[in-house]
C-alpha positions as CSV (number, residue, x, y, z in Angstrom):
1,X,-0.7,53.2,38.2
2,X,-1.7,49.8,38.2
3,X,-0.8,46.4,39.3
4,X,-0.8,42.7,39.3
5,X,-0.3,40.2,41.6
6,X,1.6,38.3,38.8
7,X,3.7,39.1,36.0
8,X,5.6,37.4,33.2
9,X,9.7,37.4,32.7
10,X,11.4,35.4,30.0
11,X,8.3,33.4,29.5
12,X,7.7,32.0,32.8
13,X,5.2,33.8,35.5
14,X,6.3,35.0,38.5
15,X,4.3,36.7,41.3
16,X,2.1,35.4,44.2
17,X,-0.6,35.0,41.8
18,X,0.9,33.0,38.9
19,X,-1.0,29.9,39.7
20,X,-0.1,28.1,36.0
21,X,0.3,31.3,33.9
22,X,3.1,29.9,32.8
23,X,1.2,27.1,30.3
24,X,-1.4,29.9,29.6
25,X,0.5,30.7,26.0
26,X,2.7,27.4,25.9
27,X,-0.4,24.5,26.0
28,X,-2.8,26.3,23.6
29,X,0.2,26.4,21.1
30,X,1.1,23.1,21.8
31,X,-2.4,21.5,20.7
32,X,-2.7,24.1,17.8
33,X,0.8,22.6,16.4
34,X,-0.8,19.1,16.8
35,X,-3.6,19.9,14.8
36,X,-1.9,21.5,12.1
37,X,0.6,18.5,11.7
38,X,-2.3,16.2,12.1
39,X,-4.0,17.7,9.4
40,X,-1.3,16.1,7.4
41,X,-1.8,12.5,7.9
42,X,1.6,11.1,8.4
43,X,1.0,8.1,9.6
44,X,2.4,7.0,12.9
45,X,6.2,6.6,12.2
46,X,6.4,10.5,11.1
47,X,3.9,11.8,13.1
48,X,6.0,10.8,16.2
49,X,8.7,12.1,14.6
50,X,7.2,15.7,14.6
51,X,5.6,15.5,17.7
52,X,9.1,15.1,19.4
53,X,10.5,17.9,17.7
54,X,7.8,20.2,16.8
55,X,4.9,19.9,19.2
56,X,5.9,18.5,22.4
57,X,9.6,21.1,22.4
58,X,6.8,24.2,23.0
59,X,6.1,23.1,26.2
60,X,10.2,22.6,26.8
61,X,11.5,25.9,27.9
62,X,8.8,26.2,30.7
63,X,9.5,22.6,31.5
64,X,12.5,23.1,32.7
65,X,11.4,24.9,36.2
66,X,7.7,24.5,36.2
67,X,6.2,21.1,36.8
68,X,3.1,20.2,34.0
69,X,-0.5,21.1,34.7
70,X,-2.7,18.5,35.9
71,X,-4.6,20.1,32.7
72,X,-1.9,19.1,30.4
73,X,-3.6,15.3,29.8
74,X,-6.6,16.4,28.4
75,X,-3.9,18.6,25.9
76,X,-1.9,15.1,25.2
77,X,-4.9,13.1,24.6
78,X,-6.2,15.6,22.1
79,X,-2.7,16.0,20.5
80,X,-3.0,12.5,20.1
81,X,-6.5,11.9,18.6
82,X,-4.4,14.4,15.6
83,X,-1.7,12.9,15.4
84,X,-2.5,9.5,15.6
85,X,-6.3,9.6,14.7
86,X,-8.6,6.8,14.1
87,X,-12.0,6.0,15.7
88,X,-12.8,6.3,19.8
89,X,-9.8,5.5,21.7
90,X,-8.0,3.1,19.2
91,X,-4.8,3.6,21.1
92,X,-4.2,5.7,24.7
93,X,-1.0,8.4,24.9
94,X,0.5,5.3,27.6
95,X,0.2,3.3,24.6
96,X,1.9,5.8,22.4
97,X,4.4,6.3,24.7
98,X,6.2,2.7,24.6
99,X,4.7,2.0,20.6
100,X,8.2,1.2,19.4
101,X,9.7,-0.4,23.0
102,X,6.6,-2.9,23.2
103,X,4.7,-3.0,19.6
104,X,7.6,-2.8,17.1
105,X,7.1,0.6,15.6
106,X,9.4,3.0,14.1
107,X,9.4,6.0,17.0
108,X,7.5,6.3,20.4
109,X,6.1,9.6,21.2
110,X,8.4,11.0,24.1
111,X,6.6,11.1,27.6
112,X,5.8,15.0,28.3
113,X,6.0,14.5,31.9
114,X,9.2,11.9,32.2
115,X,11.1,14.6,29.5
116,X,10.0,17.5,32.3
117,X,11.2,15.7,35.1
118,X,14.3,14.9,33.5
119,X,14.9,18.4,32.7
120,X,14.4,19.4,35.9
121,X,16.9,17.1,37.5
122,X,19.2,18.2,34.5
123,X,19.0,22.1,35.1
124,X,19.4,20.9,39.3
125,X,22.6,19.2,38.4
126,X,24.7,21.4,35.7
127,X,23.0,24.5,36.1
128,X,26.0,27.1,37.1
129,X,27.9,24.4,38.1
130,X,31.2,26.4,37.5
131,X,29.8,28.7,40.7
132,X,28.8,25.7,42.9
133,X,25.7,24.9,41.0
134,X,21.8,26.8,42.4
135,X,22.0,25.6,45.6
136,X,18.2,24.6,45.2
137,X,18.1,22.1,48.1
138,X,19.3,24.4,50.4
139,X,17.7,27.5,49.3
140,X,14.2,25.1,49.2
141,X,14.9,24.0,52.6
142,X,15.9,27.4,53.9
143,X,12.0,29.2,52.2
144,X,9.9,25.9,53.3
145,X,11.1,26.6,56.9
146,X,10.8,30.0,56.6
147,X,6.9,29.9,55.9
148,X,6.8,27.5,58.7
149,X,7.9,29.6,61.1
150,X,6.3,32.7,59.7
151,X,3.6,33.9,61.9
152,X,1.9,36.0,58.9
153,X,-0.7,33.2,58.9
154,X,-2.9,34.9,56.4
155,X,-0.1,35.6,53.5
156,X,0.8,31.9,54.0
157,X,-2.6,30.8,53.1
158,X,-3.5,33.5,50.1
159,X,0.1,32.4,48.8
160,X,1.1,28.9,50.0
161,X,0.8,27.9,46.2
162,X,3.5,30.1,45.5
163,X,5.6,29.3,47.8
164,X,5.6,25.4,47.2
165,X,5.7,25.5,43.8
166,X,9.0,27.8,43.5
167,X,11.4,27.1,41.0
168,X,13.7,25.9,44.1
169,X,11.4,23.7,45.3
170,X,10.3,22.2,41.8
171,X,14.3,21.8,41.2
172,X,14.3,20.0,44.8
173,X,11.6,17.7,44.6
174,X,12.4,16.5,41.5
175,X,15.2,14.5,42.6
176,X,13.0,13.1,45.2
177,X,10.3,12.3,42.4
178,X,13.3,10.3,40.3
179,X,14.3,7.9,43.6
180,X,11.3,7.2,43.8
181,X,9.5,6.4,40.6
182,X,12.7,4.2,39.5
183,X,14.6,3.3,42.7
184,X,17.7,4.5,42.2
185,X,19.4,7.9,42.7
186,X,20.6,10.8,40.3
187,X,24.0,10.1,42.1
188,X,24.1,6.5,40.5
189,X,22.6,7.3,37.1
190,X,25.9,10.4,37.2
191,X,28.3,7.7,38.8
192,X,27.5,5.5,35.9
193,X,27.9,8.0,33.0
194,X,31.1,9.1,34.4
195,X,32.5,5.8,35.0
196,X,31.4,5.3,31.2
197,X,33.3,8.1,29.7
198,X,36.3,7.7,31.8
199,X,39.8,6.6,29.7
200,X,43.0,6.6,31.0
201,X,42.1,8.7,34.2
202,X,40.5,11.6,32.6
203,X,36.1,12.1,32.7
204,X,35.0,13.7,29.9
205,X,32.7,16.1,31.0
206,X,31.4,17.3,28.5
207,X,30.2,13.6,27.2
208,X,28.5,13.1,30.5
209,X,26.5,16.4,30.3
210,X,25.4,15.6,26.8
211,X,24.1,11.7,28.0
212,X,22.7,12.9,31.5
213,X,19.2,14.1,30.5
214,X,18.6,11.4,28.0
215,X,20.0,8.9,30.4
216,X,17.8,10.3,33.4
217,X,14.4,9.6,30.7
218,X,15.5,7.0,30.0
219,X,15.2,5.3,33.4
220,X,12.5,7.4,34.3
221,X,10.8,5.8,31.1
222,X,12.2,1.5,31.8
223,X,10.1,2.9,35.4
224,X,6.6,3.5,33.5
225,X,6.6,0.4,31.0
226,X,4.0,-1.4,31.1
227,X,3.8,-5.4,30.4
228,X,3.2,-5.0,26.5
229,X,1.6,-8.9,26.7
230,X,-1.3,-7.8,28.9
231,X,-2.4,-4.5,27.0
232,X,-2.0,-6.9,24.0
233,X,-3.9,-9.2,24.9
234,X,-6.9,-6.8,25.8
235,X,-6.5,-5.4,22.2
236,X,-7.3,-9.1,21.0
237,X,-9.6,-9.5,22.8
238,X,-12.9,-8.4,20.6
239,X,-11.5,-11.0,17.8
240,X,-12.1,-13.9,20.3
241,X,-9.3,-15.7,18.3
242,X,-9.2,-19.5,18.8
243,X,-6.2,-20.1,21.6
244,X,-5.2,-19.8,25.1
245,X,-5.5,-16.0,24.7
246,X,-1.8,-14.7,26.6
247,X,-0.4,-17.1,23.9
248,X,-2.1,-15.5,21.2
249,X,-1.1,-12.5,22.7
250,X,2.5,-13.4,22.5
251,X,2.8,-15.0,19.3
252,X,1.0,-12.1,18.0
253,X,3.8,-9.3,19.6
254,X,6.4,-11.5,19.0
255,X,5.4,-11.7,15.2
256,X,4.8,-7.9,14.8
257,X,8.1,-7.1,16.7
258,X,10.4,-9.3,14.4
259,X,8.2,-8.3,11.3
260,X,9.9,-4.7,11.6
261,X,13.4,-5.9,10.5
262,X,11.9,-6.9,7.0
263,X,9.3,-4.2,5.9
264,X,9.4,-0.8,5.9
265,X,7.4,1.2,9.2
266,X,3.9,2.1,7.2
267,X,3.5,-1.4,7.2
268,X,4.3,-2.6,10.8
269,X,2.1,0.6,11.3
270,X,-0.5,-1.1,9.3
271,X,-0.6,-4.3,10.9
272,X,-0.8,-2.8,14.2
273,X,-3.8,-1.1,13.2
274,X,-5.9,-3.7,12.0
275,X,-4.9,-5.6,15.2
276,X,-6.0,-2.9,17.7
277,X,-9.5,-2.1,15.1
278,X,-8.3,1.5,13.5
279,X,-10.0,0.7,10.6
280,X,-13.0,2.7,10.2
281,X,-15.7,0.6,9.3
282,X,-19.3,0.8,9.2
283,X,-19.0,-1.4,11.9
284,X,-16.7,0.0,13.9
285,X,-18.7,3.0,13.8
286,X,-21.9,1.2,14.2
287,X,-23.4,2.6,11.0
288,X,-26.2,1.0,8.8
289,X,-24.2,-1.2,6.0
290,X,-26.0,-0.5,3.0
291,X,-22.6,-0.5,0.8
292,X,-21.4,-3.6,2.4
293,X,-18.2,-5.1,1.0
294,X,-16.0,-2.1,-0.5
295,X,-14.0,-4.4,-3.1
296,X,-17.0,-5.1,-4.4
297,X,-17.6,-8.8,-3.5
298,X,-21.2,-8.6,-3.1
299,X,-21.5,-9.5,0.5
300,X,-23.0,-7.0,2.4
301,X,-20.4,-6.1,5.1
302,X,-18.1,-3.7,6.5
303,X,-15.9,-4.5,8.8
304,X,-12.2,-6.0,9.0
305,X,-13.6,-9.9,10.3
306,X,-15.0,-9.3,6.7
307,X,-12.0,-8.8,4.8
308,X,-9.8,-10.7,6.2
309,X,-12.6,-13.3,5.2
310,X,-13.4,-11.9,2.1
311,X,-13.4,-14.0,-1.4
312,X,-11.7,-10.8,-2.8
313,X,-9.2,-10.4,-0.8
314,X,-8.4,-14.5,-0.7
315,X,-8.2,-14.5,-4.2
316,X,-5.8,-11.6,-4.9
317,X,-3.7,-13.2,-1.9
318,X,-3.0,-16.3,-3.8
319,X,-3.1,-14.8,-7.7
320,X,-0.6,-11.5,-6.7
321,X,1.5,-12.2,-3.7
322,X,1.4,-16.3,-3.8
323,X,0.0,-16.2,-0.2
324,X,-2.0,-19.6,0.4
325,X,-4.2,-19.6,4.0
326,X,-7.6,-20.7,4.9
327,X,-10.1,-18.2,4.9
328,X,-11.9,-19.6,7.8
329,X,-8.2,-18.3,9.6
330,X,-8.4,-15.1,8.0
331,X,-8.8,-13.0,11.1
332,X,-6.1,-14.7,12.3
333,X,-3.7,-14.0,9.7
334,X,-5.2,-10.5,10.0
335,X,-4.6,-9.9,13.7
336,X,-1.0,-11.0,13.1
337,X,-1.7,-14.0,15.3
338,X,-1.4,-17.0,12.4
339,X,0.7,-19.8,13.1
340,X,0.4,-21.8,9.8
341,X,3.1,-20.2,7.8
342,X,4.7,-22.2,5.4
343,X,7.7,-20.0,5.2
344,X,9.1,-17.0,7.0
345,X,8.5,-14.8,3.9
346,X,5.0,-15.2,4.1
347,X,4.8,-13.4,7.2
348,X,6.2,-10.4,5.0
349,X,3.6,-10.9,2.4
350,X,0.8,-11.3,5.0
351,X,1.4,-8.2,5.9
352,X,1.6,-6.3,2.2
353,X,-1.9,-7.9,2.1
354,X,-2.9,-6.4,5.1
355,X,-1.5,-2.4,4.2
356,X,-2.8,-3.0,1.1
357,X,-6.5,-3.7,1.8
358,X,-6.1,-1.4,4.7
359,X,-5.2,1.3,2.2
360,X,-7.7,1.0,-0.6
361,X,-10.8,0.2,2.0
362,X,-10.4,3.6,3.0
363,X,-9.8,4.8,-0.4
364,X,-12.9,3.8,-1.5
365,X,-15.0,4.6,1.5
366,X,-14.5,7.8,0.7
367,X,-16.0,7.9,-2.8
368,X,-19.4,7.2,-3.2
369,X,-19.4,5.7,-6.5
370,X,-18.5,1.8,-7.2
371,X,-15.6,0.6,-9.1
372,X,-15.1,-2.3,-11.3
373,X,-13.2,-5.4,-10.1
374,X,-10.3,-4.6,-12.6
375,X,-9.9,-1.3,-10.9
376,X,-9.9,-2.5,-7.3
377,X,-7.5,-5.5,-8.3
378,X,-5.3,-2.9,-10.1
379,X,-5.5,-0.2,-6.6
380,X,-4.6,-3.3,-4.8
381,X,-1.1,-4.2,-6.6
382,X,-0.2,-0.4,-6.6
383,X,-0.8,-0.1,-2.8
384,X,1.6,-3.2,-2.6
385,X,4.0,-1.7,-4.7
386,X,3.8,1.6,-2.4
387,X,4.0,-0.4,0.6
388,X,7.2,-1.9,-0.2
389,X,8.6,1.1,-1.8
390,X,12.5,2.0,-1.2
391,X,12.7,-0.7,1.1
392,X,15.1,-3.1,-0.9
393,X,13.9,-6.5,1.0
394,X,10.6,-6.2,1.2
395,X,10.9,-5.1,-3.0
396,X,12.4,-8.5,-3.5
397,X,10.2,-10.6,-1.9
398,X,6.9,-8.4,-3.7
399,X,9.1,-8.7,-6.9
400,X,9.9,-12.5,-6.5
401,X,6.6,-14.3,-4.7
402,X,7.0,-17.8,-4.9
């Protein structure tokens, strides 16, 4: 007959020897549904959208009792070279995490480890509640002193893991971990949600169950936000734009944030991108420039302080979209930190430029062949067209330039 000194049940593992068994299925599938949706190329808007509810619920059901792997970053940051792919480390998971809070994006990617705290301090709070809920503070307390006291000093060693990382004492420390990463209790957070959906006397329960978890992330997350200003201003940085740069910074966030109430998310994702140097350029990646310009102006560079310079691009600016700016303040315009407009609408069609060369760049750096000018000029309106595409003010404004 033989044996194991861990074993599996429901999908979690259980035994003195389960170490992180648990993730031994769960994080492999996790990455592999990253890459498959990756493969796709969703953009950032959509690809958040099926992270949150295709890739990162995998890891939810273990979650739930069993805190993450210190392993489970290196998973997350390769999940998010997939999903949100571009060249070296464009944009971080922290980043990722806050991209529609801070940058004006459609969807943030939820936080893994704030969504299995939460659900932690969820399952601790409602779980059997009818019979006096798990008891997992006392039951935590009652094993912790129990291997104190033990005088089996060699099983404590071999299986001190197992001990301390219990399901009761995971439950238990989690409310710990919330008081102190946001300063406030899970007695508050419950107080307020019942105070909330309290009328004439009566708590509805069931309304406060449904709220807590998200409400619990949600602090948990207003905890972990960063200042959006600094990590902005480190992303401008490398375009050493003219300026004091934290008011660069500013105007820049401030630009791209209100710039998400007229055009649809592709573009906001767009212009966030060419800020933060997604593009990937023979410069970016460092790469002899033997193609140079790919609209086909003749100069003999790659890169995005070329376009947004570019005689090309100026032109089809002011012939298309009716967009008038100096091309010595291209990079500027490009970085979303121009503060020359002569009306709010050209904000909107500053960025349709921007998608638009974004878009066909990469188009053509994939082909090897060159294309007439008539053909880029005629790839450039239709990626203008497709930028703006079911989003009715964004249409008007393409439709009616001037």
């Amino acid at each position: 007959m033989g044996f194991s000194s861990w074993g599996r049940y429901l999908g979690l593992a259980i035994g003195p020897g389960k170490h992180e068994h648990s993730w031994d299925a769960a994080l492999p599938k996790y990455l592999q549904r990253a890459c498959s949706w990756g493969n796709h190329h969703l953009g950032l808007q959509f690809s958040a959208a099926v992270y949150n509810t295709y890739v990162a619920t995998v890891l939810s059901h273990i979650w739930q009792l069993e805190t993450l792997p210190l392993t489970f970053k290196d998973f997350e940051h390769k999940a998010f070279r997939k999903l949100a792919s571009g060249p070296g480390n464009w944009i971080l998971p922290n980043d990722l995490h806050f991209v529609k809070e801070l940058y004006g994006q459609a969807r943030s990617f939820v936080d893994a480890t704030a969504a299995s705290l939460a659900a932690r301090i969820r399952v601790y709070t409602w779980e059997a509640c009818a019979d006096g809920g798990l008891r997992a503070k006392h039951r935590a307390a009652h094993l912790l002193t129990t291997l104190r006291n033990s005088d089996l000093f060699e099983r404590k060693a071999r299986w001190r893991r197992w001990y301390e990382q219990s399901a009761v004492v995971n439950l238990s420390e989690s409310i710990n971990d919330f008081a102190t990463a946001t300063g406030t209790t899970v007695r508050r957070v419950l107080q307020e949600l019942r105070t909330r959906h309290t009328t004439g006397g009566t708590t509805h329960l069931k309304a406060v169950k449904k709220e807590f978890q998200k409400a619990i992330y949600s602090r948990l997350m207003m905890a972990r936000q960063p200042i959006g200003e600094d990590r902005y201003r480190q992303r401008l940085a490398r375009w050493q734009l003219p300026g004091v740069p934290l008011r660069v910074a500013r105007r820049a966030l401030r630009q791209l944030k209100d710039l998400n109430r007229f055009v649809p998310p592709r573009i906001s994702a767009a212009v966030l991108s060419t800020a933060w140097n997604r593009w990937c350029t023979d410069r970016r990646f460092q790469r002899p420039q033997e193609r140079g310009c790919r609209l086909g102006c003749g100069a003999i560079e790659d890169s995005i302080e070329h376009y947004s310079r570019c005689r090309f691009v100026h032109s089809f600016a002011s012939t298309f979209l009716c967009l008038d700016f100096p091309r010595a303040r291209g990079l500027e315009l490009f970085a979303f930190a121009f503060d020359g407009w002569s009306a709010e609408k050209d904000k909107v069609k500053a960025s349709i430029l921007i998608y638009a060369v974004y878009r066909v760049t990469e188009t053509i750096r994939h082909d090897e062949g060159a294309f007439p000018e008539e053909v880029v000029v005629h790839m450039l309106q239709q990626a203008c067209r497709e930028a703006v595409k079911g989003h009715s003010g964004a249409m008007r404004i393409l439709d009616n330039p001037r």
